[in-house]
C-alpha positions as YAML, in Angstrom:
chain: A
units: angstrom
residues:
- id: 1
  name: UNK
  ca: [50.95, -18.30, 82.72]
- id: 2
  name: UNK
  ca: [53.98, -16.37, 81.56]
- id: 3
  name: UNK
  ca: [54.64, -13.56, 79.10]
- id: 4
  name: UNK
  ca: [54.78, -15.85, 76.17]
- id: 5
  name: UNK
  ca: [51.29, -17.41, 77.00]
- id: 6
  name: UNK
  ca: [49.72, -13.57, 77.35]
- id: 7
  name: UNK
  ca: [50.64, -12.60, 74.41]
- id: 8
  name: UNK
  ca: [48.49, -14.30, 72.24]
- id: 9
  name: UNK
  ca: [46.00, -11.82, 72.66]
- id: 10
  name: UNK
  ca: [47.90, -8.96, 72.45]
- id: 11
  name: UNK
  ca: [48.54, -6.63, 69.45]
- id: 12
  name: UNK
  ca: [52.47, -8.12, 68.77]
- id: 13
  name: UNK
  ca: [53.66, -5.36, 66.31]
- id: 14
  name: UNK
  ca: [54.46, -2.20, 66.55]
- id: 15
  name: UNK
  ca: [52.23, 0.41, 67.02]
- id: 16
  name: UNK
  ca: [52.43, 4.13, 67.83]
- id: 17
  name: UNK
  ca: [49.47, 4.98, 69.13]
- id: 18
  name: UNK
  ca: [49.18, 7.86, 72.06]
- id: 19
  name: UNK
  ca: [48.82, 4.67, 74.57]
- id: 20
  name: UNK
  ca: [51.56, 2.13, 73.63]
- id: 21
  name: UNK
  ca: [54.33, 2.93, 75.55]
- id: 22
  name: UNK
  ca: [52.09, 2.74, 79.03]
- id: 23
  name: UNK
  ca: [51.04, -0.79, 77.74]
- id: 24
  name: UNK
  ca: [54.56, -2.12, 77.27]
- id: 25
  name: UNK
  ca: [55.28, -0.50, 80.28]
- id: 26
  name: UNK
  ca: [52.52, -2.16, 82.52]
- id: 27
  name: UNK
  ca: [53.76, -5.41, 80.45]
- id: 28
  name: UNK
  ca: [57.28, -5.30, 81.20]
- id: 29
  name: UNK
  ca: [56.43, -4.42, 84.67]
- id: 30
  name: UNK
  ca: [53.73, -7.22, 84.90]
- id: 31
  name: UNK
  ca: [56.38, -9.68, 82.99]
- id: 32
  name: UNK
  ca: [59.28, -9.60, 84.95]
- id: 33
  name: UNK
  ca: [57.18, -10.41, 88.47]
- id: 34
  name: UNK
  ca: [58.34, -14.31, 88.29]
- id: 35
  name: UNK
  ca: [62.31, -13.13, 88.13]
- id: 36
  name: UNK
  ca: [61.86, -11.93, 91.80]
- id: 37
  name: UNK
  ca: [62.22, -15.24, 93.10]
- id: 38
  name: UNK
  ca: [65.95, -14.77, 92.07]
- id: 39
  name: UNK
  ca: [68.55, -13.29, 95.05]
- id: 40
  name: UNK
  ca: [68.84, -10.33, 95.05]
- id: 41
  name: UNK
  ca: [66.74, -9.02, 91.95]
- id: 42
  name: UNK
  ca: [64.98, -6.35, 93.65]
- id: 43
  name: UNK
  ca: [68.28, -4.23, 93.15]
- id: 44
  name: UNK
  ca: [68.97, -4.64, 89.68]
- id: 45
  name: UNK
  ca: [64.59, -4.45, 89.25]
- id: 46
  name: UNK
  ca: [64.53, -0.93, 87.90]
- id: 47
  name: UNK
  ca: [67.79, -1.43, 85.69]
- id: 48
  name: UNK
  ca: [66.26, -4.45, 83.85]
- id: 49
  name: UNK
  ca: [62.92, -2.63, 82.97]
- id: 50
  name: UNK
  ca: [64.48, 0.53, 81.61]
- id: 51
  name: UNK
  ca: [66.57, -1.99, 79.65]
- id: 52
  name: UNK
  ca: [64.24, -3.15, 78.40]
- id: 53
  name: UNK
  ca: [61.91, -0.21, 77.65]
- id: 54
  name: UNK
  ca: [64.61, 1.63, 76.17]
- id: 55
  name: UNK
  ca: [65.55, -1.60, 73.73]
- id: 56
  name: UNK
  ca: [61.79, -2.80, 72.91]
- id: 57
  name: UNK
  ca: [61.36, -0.51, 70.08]
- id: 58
  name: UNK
  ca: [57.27, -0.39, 70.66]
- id: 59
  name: UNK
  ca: [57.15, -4.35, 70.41]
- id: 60
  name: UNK
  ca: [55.58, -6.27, 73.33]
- id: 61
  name: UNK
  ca: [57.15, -9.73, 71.38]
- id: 62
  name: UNK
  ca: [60.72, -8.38, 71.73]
- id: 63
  name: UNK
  ca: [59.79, -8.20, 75.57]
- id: 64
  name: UNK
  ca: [58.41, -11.25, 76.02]
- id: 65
  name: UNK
  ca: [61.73, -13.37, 74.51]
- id: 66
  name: UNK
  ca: [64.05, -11.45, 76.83]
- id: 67
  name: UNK
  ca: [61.84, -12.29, 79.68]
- id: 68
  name: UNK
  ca: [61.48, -15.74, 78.48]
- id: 69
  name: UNK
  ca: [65.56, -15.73, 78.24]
- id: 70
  name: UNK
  ca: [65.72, -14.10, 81.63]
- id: 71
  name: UNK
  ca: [63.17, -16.90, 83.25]
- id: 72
  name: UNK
  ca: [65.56, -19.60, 82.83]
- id: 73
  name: UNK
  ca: [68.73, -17.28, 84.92]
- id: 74
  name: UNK
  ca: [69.59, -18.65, 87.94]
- id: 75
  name: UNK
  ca: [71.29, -15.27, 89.54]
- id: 76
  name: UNK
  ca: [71.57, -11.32, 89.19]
- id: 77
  name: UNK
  ca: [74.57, -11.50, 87.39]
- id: 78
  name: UNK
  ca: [73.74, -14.08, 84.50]
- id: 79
  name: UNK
  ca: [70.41, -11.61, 84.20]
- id: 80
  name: UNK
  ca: [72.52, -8.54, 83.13]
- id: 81
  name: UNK
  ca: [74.91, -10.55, 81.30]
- id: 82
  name: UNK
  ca: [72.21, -11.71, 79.31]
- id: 83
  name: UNK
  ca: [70.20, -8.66, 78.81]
- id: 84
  name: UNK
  ca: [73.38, -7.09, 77.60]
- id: 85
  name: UNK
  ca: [74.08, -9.78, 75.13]
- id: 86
  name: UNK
  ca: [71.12, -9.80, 73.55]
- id: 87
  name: UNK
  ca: [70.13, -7.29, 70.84]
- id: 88
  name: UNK
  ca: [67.54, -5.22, 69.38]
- id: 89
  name: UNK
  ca: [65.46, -6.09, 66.71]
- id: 90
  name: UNK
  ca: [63.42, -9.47, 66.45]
- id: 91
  name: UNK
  ca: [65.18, -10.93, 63.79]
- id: 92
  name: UNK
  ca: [68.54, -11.37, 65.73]
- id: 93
  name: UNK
  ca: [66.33, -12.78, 68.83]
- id: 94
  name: UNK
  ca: [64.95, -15.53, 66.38]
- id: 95
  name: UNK
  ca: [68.51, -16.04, 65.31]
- id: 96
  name: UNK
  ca: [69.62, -16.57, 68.61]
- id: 97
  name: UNK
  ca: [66.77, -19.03, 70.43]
- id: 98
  name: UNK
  ca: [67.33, -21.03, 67.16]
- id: 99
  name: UNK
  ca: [71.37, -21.46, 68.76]
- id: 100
  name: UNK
  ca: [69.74, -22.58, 72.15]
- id: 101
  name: UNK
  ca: [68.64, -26.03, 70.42]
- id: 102
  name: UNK
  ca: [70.17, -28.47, 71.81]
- id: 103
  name: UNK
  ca: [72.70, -29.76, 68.75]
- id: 104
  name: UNK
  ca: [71.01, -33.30, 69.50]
- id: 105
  name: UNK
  ca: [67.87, -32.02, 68.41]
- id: 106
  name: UNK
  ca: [68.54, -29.33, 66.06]
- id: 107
  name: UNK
  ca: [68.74, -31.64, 62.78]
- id: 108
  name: UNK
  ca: [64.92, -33.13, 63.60]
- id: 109
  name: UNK
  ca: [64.21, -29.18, 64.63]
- id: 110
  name: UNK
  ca: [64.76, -27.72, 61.59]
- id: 111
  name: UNK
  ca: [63.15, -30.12, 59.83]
- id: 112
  name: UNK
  ca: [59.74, -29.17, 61.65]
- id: 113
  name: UNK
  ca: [60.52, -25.92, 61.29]
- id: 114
  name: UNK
  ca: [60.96, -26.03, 57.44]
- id: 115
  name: UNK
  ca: [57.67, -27.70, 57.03]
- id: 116
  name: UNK
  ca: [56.13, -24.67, 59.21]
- id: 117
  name: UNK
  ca: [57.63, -22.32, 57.16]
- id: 118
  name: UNK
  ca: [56.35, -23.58, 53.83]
- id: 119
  name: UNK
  ca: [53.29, -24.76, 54.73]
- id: 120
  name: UNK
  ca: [50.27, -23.07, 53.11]
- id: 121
  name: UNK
  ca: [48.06, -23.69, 56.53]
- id: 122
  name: UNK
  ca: [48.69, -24.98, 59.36]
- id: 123
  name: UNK
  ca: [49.98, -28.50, 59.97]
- id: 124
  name: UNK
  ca: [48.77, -30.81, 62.41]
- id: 125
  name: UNK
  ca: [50.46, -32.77, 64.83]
- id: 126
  name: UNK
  ca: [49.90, -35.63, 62.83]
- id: 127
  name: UNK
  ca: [50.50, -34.76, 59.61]
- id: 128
  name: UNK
  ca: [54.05, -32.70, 60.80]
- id: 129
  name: UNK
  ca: [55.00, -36.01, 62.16]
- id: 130
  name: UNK
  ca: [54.29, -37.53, 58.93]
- id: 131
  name: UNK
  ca: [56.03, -35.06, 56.91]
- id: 132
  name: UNK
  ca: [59.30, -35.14, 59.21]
- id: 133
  name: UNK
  ca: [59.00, -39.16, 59.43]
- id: 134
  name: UNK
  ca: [58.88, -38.92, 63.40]
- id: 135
  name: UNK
  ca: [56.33, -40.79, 65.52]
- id: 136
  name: UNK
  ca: [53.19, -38.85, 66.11]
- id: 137
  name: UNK
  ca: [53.58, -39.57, 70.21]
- id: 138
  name: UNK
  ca: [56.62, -37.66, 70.94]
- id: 139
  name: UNK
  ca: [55.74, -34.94, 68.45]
- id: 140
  name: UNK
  ca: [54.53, -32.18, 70.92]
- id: 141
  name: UNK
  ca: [57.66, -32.82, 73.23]
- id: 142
  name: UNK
  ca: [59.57, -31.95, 69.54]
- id: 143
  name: UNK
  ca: [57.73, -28.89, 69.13]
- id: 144
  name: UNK
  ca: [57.83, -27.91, 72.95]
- id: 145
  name: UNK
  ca: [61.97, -27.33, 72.22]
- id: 146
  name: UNK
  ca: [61.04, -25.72, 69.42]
- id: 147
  name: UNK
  ca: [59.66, -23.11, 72.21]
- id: 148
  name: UNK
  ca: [58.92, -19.90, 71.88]
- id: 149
  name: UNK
  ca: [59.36, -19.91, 68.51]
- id: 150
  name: UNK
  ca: [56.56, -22.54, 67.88]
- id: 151
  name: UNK
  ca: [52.80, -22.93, 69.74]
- id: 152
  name: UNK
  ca: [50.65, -26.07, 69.84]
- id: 153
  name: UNK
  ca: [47.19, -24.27, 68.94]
- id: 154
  name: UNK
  ca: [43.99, -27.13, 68.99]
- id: 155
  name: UNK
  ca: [46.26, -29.63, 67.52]
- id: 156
  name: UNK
  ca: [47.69, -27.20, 65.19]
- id: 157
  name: UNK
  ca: [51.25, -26.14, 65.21]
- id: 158
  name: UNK
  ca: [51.70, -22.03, 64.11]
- id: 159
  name: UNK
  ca: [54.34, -20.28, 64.22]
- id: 160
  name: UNK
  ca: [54.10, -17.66, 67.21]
- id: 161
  name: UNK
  ca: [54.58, -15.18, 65.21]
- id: 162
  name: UNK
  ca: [55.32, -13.95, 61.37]
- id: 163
  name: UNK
  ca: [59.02, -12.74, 62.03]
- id: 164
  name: UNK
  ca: [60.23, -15.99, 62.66]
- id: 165
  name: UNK
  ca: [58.93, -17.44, 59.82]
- id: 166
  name: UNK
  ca: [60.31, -14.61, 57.46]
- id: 167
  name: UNK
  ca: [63.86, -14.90, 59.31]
- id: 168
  name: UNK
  ca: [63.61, -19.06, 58.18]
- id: 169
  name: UNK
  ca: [62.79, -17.94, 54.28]
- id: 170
  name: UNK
  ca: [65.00, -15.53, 54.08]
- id: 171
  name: UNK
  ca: [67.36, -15.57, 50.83]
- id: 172
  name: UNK
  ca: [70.91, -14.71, 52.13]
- id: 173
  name: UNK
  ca: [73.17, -17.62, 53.25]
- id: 174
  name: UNK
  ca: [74.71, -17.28, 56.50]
- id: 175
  name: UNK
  ca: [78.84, -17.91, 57.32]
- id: 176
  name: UNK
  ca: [77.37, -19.34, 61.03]
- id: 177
  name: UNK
  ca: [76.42, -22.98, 60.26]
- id: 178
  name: UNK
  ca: [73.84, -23.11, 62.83]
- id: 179
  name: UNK
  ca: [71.59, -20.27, 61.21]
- id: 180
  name: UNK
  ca: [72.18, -22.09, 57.83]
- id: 181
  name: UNK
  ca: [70.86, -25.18, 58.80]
- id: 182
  name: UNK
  ca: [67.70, -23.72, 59.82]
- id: 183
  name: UNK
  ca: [67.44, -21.07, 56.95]
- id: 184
  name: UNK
  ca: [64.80, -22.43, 54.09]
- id: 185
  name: UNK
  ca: [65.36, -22.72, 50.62]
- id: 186
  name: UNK
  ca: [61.27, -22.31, 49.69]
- id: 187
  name: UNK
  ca: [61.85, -23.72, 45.73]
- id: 188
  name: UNK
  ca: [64.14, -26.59, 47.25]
- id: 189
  name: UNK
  ca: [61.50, -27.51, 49.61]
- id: 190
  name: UNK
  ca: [57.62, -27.15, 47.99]
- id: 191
  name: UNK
  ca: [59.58, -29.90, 45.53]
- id: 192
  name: UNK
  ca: [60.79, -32.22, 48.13]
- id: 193
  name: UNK
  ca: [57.02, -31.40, 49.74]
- id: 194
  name: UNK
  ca: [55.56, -32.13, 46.36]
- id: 195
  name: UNK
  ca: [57.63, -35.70, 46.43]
- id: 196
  name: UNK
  ca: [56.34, -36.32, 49.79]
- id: 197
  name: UNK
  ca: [52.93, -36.06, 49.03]
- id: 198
  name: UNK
  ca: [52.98, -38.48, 45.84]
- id: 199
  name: UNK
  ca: [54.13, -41.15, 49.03]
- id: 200
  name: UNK
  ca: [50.54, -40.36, 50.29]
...
């Protein structure tokens, strides 16, 4: 079970109670156990967590994406790189697992994620696959790349948590084509929604 996994039942948002930063400490601490198989790691260890600590902001989500970014390093030195790459705030770590599509899959990925975003419940597996005109058997493979931003819950597909859903909807257009292609236009969509369901 990794960090990801955990953290659905954890308190996500920030919270400044007298006891928080001891739990995201014993939560970075506990998170970043599977990164030892890595060469060399025990060195850079204490470095990473502080990193981390010092960058969190009080949010145990904001850990758990680095350390989900961190899992898939192969050495010490893409670990800092990465850590130092990546910034504060959870916005910008939406914006930048949304770049880690694969471009193959990021048309059919932003489709699922639009429906997500505007749904007024949560979708099914079936009915997503409906909605994006996919085939209902490879539809959890689709949402597994949509990882960590998505989670299979009883056949339901939810959003793992609210900020990623607000950084979809938001109103701004963006000059990088990637995060345009995944932002939502709500009033564009609830028609072509509406259109879908006369099909029905």
């Amino acid at each position: 079970m990794g960090a990801i996994d955990v953290l659905t039942g954890i308190k996500l948002d920030p919270d400044h109670g007298e006891n928080i930063d001891s739990d995201i400490a014993r939560f970075t601490r506990w998170s970043l156990e599977p990164l030892q198989r890595i060469r060399g790691f025990e060195s850079i260890h204490s470095q990473i967590e502080q990193t981390l600590l010092a960058r969190a902001e009080g949010t145990f989500l904001w850990v758990s994406f680095v350390v989900y970014e961190l899992s898939k390093k192969r050495t010490c030195l893409q670990v800092l790189e990465t850590i130092q790459d990546i910034p504060p705030g959870l916005h910008p770590i939406v914006g930048r697992m949304l770049h880690q599509i694969d471009p193959k899959h990021r048309d059919i990925s932003a489709k699922i994620l639009e429906w997500i975003a505007i749904a007024i419940r949560p979708l099914t597996l079936r009915e997503l696959a409906y909605a994006v005109g996919s085939g209902i058997e490879c539809m959890a493979d689709r949402i597994a790349i949509c990882q960590p931003l998505l989670k299979l819950d009883d056949d339901r597909v939810l959003f793992f948590h609210q900020s990623a859903r607000e950084y979809l909807l938001r109103d701004q257009t963006d000059e990088d084509p990637t995060a345009e292609l995944f932002r939502v236009e709500a009033s564009k969509c609830h028609g072509e929604a509406a259109h879908k369901y006369l099909q029905i």
